[in-house]
N, C-alpha and C positions, 0 to 999 in steps of 0.2 A: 504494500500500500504506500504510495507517492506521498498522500495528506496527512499532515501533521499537526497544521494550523488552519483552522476556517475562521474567517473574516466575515460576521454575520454584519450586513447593511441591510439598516430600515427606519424608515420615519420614525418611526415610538418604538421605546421601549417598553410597554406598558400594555397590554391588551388593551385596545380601545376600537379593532375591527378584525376580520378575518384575516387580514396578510401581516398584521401585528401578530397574531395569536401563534398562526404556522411559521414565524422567524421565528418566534423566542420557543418554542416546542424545539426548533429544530439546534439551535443554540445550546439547548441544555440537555437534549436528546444526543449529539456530537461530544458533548463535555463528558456526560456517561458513557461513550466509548474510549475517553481515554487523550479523544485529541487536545488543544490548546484552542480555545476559543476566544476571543474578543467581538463583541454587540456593539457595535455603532450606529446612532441612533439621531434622533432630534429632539429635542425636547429639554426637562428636565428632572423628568423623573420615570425611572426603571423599577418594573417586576421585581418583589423582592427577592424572590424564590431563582429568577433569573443573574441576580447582584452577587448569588452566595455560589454558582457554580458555575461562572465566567465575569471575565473584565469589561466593562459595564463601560466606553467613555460616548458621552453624551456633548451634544453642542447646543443644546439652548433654544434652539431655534423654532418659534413658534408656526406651527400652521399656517396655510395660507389662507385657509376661514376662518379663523381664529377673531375677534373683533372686527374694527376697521380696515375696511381694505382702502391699502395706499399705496401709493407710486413707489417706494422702498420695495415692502412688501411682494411686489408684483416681481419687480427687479429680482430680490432674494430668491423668488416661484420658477426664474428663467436661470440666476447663475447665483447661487451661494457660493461669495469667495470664501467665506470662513469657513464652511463645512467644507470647503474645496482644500484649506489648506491644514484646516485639522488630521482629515481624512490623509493629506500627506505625513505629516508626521508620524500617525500611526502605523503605516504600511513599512516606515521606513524602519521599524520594529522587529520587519518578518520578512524571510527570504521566499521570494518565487518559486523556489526551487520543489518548496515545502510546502507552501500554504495556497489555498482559494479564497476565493473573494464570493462571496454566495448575498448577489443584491435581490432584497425583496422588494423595497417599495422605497420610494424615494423623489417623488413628484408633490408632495404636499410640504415637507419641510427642508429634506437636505439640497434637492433639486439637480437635474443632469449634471453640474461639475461635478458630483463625486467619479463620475466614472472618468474622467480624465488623469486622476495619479494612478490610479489601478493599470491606466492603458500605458503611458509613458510610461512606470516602472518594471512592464511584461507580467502581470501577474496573471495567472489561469482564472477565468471569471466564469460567475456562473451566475445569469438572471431567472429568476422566478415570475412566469409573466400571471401573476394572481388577477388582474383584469387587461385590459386594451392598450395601457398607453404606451406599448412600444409601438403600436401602430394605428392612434387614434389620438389626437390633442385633448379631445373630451374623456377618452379613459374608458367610453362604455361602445362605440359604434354605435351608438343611438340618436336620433335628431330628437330633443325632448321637447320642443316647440308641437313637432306634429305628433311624435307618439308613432313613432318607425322607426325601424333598424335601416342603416346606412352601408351603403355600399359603394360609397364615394373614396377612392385613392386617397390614403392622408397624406396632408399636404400641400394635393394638387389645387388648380386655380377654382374647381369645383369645391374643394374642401374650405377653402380660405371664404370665398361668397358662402358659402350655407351657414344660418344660422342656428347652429344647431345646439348649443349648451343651454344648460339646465335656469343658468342664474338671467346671463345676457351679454348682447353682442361684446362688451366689452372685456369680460371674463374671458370670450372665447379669444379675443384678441390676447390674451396674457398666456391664453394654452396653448395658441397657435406659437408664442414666440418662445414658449419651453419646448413643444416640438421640435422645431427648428435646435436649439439650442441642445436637443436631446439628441437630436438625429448624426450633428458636429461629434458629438465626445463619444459615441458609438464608432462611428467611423473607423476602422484601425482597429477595436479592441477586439475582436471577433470574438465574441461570448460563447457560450452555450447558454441556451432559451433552455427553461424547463415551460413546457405548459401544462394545464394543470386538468385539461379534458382535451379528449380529441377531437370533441365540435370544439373549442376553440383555436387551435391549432391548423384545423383548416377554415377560419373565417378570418384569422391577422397574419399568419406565416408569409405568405405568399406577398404582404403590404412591405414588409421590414428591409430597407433600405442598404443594411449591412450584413458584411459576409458572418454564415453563423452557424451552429448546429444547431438540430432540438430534440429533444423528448418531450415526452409526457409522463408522469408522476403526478398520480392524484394526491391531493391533500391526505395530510390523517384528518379521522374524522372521532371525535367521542363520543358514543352513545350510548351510554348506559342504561342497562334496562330499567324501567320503570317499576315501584312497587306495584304489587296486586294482577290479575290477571286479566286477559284482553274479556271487554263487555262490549262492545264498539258493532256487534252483527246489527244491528237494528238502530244503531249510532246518527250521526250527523255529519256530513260532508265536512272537512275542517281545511280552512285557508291561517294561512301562520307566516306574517312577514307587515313588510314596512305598505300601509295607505297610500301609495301612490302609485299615478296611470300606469305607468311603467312594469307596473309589479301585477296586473290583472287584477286587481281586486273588485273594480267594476263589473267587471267581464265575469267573476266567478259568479258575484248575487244577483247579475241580470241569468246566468244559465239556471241559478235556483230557482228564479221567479217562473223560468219557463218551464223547468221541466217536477216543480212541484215536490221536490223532495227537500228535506231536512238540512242546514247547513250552520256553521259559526264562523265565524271571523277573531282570528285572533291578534293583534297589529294595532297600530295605531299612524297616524299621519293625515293629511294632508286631507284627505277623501271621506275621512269618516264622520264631518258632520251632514256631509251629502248624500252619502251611502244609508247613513242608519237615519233618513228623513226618507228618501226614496223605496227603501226597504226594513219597515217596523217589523216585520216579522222574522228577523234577523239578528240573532244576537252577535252585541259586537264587545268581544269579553276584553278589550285594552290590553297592554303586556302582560306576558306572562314567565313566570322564572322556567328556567329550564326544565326543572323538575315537576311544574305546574303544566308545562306544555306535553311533557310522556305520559304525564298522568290524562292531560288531553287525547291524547294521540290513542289513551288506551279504551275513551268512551267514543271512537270514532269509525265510522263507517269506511273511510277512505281520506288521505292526505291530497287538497288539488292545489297543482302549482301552475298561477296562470301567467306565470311573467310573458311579459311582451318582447323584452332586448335580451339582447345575446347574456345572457347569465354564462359566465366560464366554468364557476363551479360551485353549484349551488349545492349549500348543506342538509337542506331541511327533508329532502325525499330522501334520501341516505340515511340519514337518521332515524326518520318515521320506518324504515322495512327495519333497523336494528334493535329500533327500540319497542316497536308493538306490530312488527310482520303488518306493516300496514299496506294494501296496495296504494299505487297513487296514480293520478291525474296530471298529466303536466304538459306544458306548452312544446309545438316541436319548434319554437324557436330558440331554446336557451339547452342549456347540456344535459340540464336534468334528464331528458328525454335517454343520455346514454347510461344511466344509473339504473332504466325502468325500461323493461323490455314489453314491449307493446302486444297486448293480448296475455302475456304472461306474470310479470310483477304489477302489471298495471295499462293504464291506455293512455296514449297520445291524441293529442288535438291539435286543429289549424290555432291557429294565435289569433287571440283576436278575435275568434268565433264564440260567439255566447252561445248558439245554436249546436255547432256540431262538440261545447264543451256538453251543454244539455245532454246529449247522446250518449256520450260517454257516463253522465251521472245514471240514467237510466239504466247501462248496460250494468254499471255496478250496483246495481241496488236490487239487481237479481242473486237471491244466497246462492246459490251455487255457483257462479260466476265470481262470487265475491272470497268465497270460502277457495275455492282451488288456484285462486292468487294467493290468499293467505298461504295456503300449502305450500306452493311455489317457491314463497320468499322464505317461508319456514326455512327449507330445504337447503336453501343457499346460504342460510345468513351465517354457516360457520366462512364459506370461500369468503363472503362480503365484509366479517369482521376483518378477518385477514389482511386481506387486499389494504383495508382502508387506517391499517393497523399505525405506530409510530414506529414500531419495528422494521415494517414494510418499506415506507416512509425514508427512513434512513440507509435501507439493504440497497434501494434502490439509488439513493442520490451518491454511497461511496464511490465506487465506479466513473461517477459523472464528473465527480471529483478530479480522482484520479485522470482522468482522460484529458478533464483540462486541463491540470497543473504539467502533464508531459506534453501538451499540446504546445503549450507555454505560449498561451494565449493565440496560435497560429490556427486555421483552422486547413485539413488534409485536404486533397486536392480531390 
C-alpha cells in the first residue's frame, strides 16, 4: 500500500450536510486503519469525536450564505487566498510520494484555490463529486426558476444567459465566476473523480473540462433498525424531505388526491403552508428525529421519492429498505431510481407526473404486490447492508488511493 497520509478537504468540519458527514466518516474511518490523517476544513469549529482521532487545522472562513452577502465575500466564493495559502503550508508537511489529497467539498467556504498547491506540488488527488459543481456553476443541473433539469454545456454562452439559480441573477453571476475560477486550478491537476451513483456519472462526466479518471463509490449509508416491528401493510404513503418544488412534494399530495389513498408528509419548507391549505386531508407531521422517522417508516405503507432534479445520491430510499424492508416510489429523474429496482424493491415514475405517480400508489396498495416487494428487499438487505457498509466504503476508496498517489497526479494514457 502506497498511502500513508490522507489529506481530508472540506468546507466544515462539523456535520452540518451530507458531504460534511461522508469527509469526517471517512477521516476517522482512515485514522482506524492506521494511516496519518489531517481534516482541512472552513470554519471554526470541528466534530469532536473527529478532533481526538486526526489533526483538525481549520481557516475561519465563513460561508458564502452565511449573513450579508458582499462584494468580499463573493470574491472569497471565487478565490480564497488565505485558504489558498494555508492549504500551502500544510501540504508542505507531507511528501507526495506518501500521501493523497481526498477533496470533498469546497465551493461554499475554502473555494477553487485550494486545488492549486495540491496541483503545483504533484500531489495524487482525489475528488468526491457529492453533487454537480464540477460540472455545473449552480451545483445541482437544475434551472430552479422553471423547475427542470438542465442540459445546457457549463459554461457555455447558453449556460452564462440562462437564469437559472435558486436565489438570483446575481448569485448566478458569482457561481459563474467560481466556475471559471474552478475550471483554471483543475486544469493540470488531473484528479481522480469519485462519483457517488452511476446516474450521476453519466449526467456530469462527459461536461468536465479536465483530463481525469472516475469511479463510482456509493456513500456509507447508517440505518439502523428501528424498534418494534413492521405494522405499515395497511399504513400511509410517507414523503420525508425538504418543502420545496424541486423535491416533489407537490406532485406527491396532488397523486394522493387522485388516486385516493392514505398518505403523510414528513418535511418542512417553503410549500407547506400551501400544500397543507390545498390538501387538509393531509397530515403534515414537521421534522422529524431520525429515530422518529424509522419508527415512521415502520407504520408505513411505502416510502415515495418524488424529486424533480438530478439527486446524485439520495439517502432516504436506502435507508427506508434497511431500516423497515420498505418498498418505494421514486422519480426516474434522480439516482434513487438505481437503489430501487422497478417492479421488484419498488416502482418508478415519469417526474413530474402526478398521474402516472397515482398509478404507481394504486399498484402498491394491492397486498400482495406490496408484501413480495417487502420479500424482495427482505432478501437482499444483508448484500444492501454490505454494499453501503463504512467498511465497504473504505475497501473500496484504498486502491483509488493508491493508484493516484503512483499516478502522481498524471493521469495513463
Amino acid at each position: 500500500m502506497n498511502v500513508k497520509s490522507v489529506l481530508v478537504v472540506s468546507d466544515s468540519a462539523r456535520i452540518d450536510g451530507g458531504a460534511a458527514k461522508v469527509a469526517i466518516d471517512t477521516a476517522k474511518a482512515m485514522a482506524r486503519r492506521g494511516l496519518d490523517v489531517e481534516f482541512f476544513a472552513g470554519g471554526t469549529e470541528a466534530d469532536d469525536e473527529l478532533a481526538t482521532e486526526a489533526r483538525v487545522t481549520l481557516t475561519g472562513a465563513s460561508a458564502l450564505g452565511d449573513g450579508r452577502r458582499t462584494v468580499g465575500k463573493a470574491i472569497r466564493g471565487i478565490r480564497n487566498a488565505d485558504a489558498r495559502a494555508r492549504f500551502e503550508r500544510v501540504l508542505a508537511r507531507y511528501s507526495p510520494a506518501s500521501t493523497v489529497v481526498h477533496f470533498h467539498s469546497w465551493g461554499s467556504r475554502l473555494s477553487p484555490a485550494v486545488f492549486s498547491p495540491a496541483r503545483r506540488a504533484g500531489f495524487g488527488t482525489v475528488i468526491t463529486a457529492h453533487d454537480y459543481l464540477l460540472g455545473c456553476p449552480n451545483a445541482c443541473r437544475y434551472k430552479f426558476p422553471l423547475q427542470e433539469s438542465c442540459d445546457i454545456a457549463p459554461g457555455s454562452l447558453r449556460c452564462v444567459a440562462e437564469n437559472c439559480d435558486r436565489a438570483s441573477r446575481a448569485a448566478k453571476t458569482v457561481r459563474l465566476g467560481r466556475y471559471v475560477a474552478q475550471r483554471s486550478a483543475l486544469d493540470g491537476l488531473r484528479p481522480t473523480v469519485v462519483y457517488v451513483s452511476d446516474f450521476q456519472r453519466a449526467r456530469v462526466d462527459h461536461f468536465l473540462s479536465f483530463e481525469h479518471r472516475s469511479y463510482v463509490v456509493s456513500n456509507p449509508i447508517e440505518a439502523p433498525g428501528a424498534s418494534g416491528s413492521y405494522q405499515g401493510e395497511a399504513g400511509p404513503f410517507l414523503f420525508a424531505g425538504r418543502l420545496e418544488a424541486e423535491k416533489g412534494a407537490d406532485v406527491f399530495c396532488e397523486a394522493l388526491a387522485t388516486s385516493g389513498v392514505p398518505g403523510a408528509v414528513v418535511g418542512d419548507g417553503t410549500l407547506r403552508d400551501d400544500l397543507s391549505t390545498r390538501f387538509p386531508g393531509i397530515p403534515f407531521l414537521g421534522w422529524r428525529s431520525a429515530g422518529e422517522l424509522r419508527e415512521d417508516m415502520l407504520r408505513s405503507r411505502a416510502l415515495v421519492f418524488p424529486s424533480r432534479w438530478f439527486e446524485a445520491a439520495p439517502l432516504t430510499p436506502v435507508e427506508a429498505q434497511l431500516a423497515a424492508a420498505l418498498p418505494c416510489i421514486v422519480s426516474d429523474a434522480c439516482a434513487a431510481r438505481d437503489s430501487v429496482e422497478d417492479g421488484v424493491t419498488g416502482l418508478h415514475f415519469r417526474s413530474g407526473d402526478s398521474e402516472d405517480l397515482a398509478r404507481c400508489l394504486r399498484t402498491l396498495s394491492d397486498p400482495e404486490v406490496h408484501l413480495r416487494m417487502r420479500r424482495n428487499i427482505e432478501s437482499r438487505r444483508g448484500e444492501t447492508t454490505a454494499r453501503h457498509s463504512l467498511t465497504a466504503y473504505v475497501d473500496n476508496l484504498l486502491p483509488i488511493y493508491d493508484e493516484a498517489i503512483a499516478a502522481g497526479g498524471s493521469v495513463a494514457a
